[in-house]
C-alpha positions as CSV (number, residue, x, y, z in Angstrom):
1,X,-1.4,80.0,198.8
2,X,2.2,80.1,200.2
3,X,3.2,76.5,200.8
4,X,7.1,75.7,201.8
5,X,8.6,72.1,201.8
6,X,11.5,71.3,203.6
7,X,13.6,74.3,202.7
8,X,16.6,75.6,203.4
9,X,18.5,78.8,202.7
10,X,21.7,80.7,203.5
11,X,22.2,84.5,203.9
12,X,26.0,84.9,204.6
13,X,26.0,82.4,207.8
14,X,22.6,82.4,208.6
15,X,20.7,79.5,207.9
16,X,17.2,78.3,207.4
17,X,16.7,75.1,208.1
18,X,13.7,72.5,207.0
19,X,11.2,74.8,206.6
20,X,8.0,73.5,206.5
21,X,4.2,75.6,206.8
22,X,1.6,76.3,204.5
23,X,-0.6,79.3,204.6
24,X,-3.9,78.7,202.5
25,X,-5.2,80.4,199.7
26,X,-6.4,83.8,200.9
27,X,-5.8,83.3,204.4
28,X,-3.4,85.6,206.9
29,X,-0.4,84.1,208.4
30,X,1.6,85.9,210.7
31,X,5.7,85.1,211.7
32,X,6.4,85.6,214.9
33,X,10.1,85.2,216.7
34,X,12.5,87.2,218.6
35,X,15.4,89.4,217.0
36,X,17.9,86.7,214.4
37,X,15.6,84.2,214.3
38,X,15.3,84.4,210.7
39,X,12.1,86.4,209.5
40,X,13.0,88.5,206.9
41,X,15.5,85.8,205.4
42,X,12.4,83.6,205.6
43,X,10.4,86.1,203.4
44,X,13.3,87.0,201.2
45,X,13.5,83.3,200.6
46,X,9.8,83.2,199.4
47,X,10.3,86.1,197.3
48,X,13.4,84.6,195.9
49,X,15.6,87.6,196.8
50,X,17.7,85.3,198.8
51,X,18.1,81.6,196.9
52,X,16.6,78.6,198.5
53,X,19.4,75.6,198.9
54,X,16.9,72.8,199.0
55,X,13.3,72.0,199.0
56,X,10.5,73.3,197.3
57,X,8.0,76.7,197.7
58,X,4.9,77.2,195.9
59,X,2.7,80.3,195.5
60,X,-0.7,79.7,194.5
61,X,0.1,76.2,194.1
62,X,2.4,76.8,191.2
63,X,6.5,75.9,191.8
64,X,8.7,78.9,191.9
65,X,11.5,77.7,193.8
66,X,13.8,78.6,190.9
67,X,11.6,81.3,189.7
68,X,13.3,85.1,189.2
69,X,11.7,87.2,191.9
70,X,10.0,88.8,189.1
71,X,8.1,86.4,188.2
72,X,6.7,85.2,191.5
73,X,3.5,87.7,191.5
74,X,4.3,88.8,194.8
75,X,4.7,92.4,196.9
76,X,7.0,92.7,199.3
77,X,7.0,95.5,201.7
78,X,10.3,95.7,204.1
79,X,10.4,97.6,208.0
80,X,12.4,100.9,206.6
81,X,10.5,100.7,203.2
82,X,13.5,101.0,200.9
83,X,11.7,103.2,198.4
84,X,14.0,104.7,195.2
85,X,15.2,107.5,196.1
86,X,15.6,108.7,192.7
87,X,11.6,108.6,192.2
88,X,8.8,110.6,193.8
89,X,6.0,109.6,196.0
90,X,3.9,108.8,192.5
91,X,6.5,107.8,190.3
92,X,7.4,104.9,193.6
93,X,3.2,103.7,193.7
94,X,3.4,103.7,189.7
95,X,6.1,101.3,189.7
96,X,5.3,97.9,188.9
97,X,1.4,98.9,189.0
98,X,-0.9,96.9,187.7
99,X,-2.0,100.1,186.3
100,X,-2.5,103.7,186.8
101,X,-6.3,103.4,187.9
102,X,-5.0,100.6,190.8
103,X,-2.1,103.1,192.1
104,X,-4.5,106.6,192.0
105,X,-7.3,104.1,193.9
106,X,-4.4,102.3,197.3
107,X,-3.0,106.7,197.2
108,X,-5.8,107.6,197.9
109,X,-7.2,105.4,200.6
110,X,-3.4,105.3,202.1
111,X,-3.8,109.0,201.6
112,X,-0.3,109.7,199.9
113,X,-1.9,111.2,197.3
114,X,-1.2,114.5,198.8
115,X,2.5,113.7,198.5
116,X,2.2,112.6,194.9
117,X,4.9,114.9,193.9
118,X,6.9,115.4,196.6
119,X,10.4,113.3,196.6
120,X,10.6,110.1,198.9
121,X,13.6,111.8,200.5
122,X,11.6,114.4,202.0
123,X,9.3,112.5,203.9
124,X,9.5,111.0,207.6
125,X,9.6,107.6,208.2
126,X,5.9,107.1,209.1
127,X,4.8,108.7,205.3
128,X,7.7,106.9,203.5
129,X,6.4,103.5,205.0
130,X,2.8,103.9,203.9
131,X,4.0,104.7,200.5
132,X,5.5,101.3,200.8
133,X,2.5,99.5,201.6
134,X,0.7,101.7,198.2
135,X,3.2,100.9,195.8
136,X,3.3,96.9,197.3
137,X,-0.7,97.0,196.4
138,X,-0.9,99.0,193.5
139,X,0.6,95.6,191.9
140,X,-2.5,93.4,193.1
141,X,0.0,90.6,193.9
142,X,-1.6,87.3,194.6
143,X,0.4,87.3,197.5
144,X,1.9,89.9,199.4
145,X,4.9,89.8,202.4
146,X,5.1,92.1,205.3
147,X,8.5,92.7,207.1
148,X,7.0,94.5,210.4
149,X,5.2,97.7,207.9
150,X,3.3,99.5,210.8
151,X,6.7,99.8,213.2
152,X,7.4,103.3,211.8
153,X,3.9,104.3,212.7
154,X,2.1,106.3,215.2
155,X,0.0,104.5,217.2
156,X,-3.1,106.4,215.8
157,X,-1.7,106.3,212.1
158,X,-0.7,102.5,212.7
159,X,-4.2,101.8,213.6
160,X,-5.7,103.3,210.5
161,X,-3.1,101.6,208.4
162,X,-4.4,98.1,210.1
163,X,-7.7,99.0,209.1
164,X,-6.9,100.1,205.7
165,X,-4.5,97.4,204.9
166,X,-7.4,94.2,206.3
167,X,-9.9,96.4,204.3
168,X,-8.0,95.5,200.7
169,X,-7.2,92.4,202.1
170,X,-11.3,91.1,202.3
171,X,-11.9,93.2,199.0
172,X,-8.7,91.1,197.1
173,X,-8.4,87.8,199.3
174,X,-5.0,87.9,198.3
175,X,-2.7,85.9,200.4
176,X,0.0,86.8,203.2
177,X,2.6,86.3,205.4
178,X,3.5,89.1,207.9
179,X,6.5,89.1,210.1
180,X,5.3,91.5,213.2
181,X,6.3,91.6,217.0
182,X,3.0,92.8,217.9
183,X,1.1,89.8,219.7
184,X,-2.0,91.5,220.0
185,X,-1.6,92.1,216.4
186,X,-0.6,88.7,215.1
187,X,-3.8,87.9,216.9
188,X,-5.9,90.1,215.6
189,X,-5.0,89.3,212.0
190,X,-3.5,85.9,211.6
191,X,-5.1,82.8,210.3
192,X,-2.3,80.8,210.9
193,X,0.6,81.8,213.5
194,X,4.2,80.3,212.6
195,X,7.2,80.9,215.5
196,X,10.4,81.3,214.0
197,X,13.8,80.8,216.3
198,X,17.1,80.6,215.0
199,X,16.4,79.8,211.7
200,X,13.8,76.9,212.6
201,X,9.9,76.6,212.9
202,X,9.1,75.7,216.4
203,X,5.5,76.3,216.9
204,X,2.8,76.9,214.2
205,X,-1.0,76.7,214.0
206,X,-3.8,78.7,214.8
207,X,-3.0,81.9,216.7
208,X,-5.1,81.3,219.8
209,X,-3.9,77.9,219.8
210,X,0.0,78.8,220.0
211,X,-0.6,81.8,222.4
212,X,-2.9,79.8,224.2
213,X,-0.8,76.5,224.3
214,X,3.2,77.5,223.6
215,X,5.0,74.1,223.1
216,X,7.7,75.2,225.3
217,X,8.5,78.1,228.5
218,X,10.8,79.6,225.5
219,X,7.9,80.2,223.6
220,X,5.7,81.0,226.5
221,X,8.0,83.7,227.7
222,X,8.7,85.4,224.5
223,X,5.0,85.4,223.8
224,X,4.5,87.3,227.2
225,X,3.1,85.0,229.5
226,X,3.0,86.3,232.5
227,X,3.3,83.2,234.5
228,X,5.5,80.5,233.8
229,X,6.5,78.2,236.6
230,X,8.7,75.2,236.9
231,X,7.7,72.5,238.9
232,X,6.3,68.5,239.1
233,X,3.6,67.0,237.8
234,X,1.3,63.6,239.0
235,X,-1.1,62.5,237.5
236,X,-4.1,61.9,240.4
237,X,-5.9,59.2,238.7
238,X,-7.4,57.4,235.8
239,X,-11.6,58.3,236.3
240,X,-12.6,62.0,234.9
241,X,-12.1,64.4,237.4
242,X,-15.6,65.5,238.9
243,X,-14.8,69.6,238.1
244,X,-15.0,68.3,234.2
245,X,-17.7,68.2,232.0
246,X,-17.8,64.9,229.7
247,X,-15.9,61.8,230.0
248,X,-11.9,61.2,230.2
249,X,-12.5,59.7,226.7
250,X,-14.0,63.1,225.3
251,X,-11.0,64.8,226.8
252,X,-7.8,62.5,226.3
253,X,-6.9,64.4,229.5
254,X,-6.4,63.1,232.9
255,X,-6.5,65.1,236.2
256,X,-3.0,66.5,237.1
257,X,-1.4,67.7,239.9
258,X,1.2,70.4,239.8
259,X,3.3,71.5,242.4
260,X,5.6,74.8,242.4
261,X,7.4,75.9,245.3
262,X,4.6,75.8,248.1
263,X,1.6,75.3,245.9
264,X,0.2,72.4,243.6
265,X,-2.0,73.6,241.1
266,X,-4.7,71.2,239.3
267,X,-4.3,70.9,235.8
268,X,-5.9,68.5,232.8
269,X,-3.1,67.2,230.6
270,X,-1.8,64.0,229.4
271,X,1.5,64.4,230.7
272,X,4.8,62.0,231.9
273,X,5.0,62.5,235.8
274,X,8.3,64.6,236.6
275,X,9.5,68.0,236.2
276,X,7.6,70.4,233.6
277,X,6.1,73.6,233.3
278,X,3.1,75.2,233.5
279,X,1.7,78.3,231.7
280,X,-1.1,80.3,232.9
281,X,-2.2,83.7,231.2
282,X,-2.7,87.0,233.6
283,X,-6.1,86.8,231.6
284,X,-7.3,83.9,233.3
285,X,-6.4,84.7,236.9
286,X,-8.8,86.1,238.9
287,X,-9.1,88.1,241.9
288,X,-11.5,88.3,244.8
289,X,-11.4,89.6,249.0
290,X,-12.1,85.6,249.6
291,X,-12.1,82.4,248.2
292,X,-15.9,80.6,246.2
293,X,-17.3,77.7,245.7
294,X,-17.5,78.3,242.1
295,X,-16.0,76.5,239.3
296,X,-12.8,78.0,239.9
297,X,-10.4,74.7,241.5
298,X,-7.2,76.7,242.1
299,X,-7.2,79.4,244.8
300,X,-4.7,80.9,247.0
301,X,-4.8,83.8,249.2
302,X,-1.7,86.0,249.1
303,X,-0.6,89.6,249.6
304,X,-0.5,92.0,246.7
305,X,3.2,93.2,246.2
306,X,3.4,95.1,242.7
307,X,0.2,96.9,240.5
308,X,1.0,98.3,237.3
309,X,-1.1,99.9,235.1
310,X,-1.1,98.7,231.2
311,X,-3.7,100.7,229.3
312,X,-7.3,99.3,230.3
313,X,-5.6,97.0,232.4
314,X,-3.8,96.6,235.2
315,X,-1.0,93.7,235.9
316,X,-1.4,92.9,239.9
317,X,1.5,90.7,241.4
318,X,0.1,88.5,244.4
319,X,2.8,86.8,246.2
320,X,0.9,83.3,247.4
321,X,3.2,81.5,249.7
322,X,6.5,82.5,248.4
323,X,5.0,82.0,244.1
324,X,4.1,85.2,242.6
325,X,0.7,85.1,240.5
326,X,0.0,88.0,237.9
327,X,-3.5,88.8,237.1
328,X,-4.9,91.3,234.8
329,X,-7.6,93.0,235.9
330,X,-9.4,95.8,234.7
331,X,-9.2,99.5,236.4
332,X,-12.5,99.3,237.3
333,X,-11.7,95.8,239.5
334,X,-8.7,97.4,240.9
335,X,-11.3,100.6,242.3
336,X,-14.5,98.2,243.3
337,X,-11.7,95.7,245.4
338,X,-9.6,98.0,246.7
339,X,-6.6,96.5,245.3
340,X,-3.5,98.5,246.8
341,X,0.3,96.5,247.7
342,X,-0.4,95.3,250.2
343,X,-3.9,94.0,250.3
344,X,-4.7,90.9,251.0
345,X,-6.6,88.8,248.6
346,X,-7.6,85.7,246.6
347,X,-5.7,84.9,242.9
348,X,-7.9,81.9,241.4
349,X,-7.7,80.4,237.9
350,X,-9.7,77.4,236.3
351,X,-7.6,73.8,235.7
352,X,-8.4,74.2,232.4
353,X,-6.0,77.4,232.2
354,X,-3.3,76.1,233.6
355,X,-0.9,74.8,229.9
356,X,1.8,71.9,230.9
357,X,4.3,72.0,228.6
């Protein structure tokens, strides 16, 4: 378990201020936040490499705020690995190792163990970070900190370390805290999501839930929504809206109306009427040659002005009365539709995908 308790810390004139999260025995949490907002001063407080100023951090339920770093049974694995340079590949794993059996058994699966004898200042920044990650697990810390370890990886080698690394993780249930910039990665390994800016917490929770729901535009922007638009919201009345499933009880969510530019979106929300935001995820926007009767309650026909191709995906830009919509849409939708700038066509998402915040 890492559990923090109002703390503060100082690194030169950087400051950490009221700290507050807990990430439960064995679980994955994941730190998210843009560059100087505090993540590897966060988990150099927890390690006690920098000194906390007030409040309190327990690791496995034990308090170490004034604990040496030595004796807070942790690993600690930074973004440009910081191995000693004086030491081989070996003699680096061996170091602080539980024992010899536990460093031969994370070389080997890391596969370093070719480089066993080769000095850490020979190798390229890909090899020297997975010797990192070994000699961090060779110690079978009960809980172990990530700085961003896969960033000096190839994609193909980063994905194997992933797999490797979640691998140990369900063998040891240890616990940890990883700082990445990879969303599609704090989702697909985070338990708990906490959003770091500027030395503050300002969204945590389940990872779904914050990417899903960001508590501000900030947030929703740096997390990479595509569509974030400021605008008004009205509430259009107290009985459940007929599109909804359930009673307004159920819910705690009343019919909204949105309006941005020349378009008002419906929304479900509990909101104050006035100026807010709403979010809306390029996942959740569909496209079609012409508007349905299904379940979808927002549509809008607009021209196609910008298609660019992400992987598997492609992000399509429809400008609908002046208010451009991204959807992502998959290669084989952008052949069967005939998507080209352009086109004509229909961008529809559910109320339930549109986020006020």
């Amino acid at each position: 378990m890492i559990s923090l308790q109002h703390v503060d810390a100082r690194a030169g004139n950087f400051r950490l201020a009221d700290i507050t999260f807990e990430v439960p025995q064995g679980s994955y949490g994941v730190v998210i936040g843009p560059a100087g907002a505090g993540k590897t001063t966060l988990l150099e407080t927890i390690a006690g490499v920098v000194r906390s100023t007030s409040g309190r951090i327990l690791l496995g339920g034990e308090d170490l705020t004034h604990a040496p770093p030595e004796a807070r049974r942790l690993g600690i694995v930074y973004q440009h690995a910081y191995l000693f340079p004086h030491l081989n590949v070996r003699q680096n794993v061996e170091y602080g190792a539980a024992n010899k059996a536990a460093a031969d058994d994370v070389m080997q699966r890391f596969g370093v163990d070719a480089l066993a004898t080769r000095s850490v200042t020979d190798l390229s920044g890909g090899e020297r970070q997975l010797v990192a990650i070994a000699r961090a697990l060779a110690r079978r810390p009960e809980v172990l900190l990530l700085d961003e370890p896969f960033s000096a990886l190839d994609p193909r080698t980063r994905t194997i370390a992933r797999r490797l690394l979640r691998t140990v993780y369900y063998e040891r249930r240890f616990t940890v805290l990883q700082v990445t910039h990879d969303f599609a990665e704090a989702g697909l390994l985070g338990d708990v999501a906490i959003m770091l800016d500027r030395g503050r917490i300002v969204q945590q929770g389940d990872p779904e839930e914050v990417f899903r729901r960001p508590a501000s535009p900030y947030i929703a922007d740096f997390l990479g929504a595509e569509n974030v638009f400021a605008g008004v919201a009205k509430p259009i009345g107290h009985e459940p809206p007929d599109w909804v499933e359930g009673g307004e009880d159920e819910l705690n969510q009343h019919a909204v109306a949105f309006t941005t530019g020349a378009l008002t979106f419906y929304a479900l929300g509990d909101v104050v009427p006035g100026p807010t935001h709403a979010v809306i995820r390029a996942e959740e926007v569909s496209l079609s040659a012409e508007t349905s009767m299904s379940s979808v309650q927002n549509q809008f026909r607009g021209t196609i002005v910008e298609i660019v191709p992400a992987g598997a995906l492609s992000r399509v830009t429809v400008d609908a009365s002046g208010t451009p919509i991204v959807a992502a849409v998959t290669a084989r939708s952008v052949r069967e539709l005939g998507l080209a700038n352009g086109a004509e066509v229909v961008a529809g998402f559910k109320a339930t995908a549109v986020h006020l915040c």
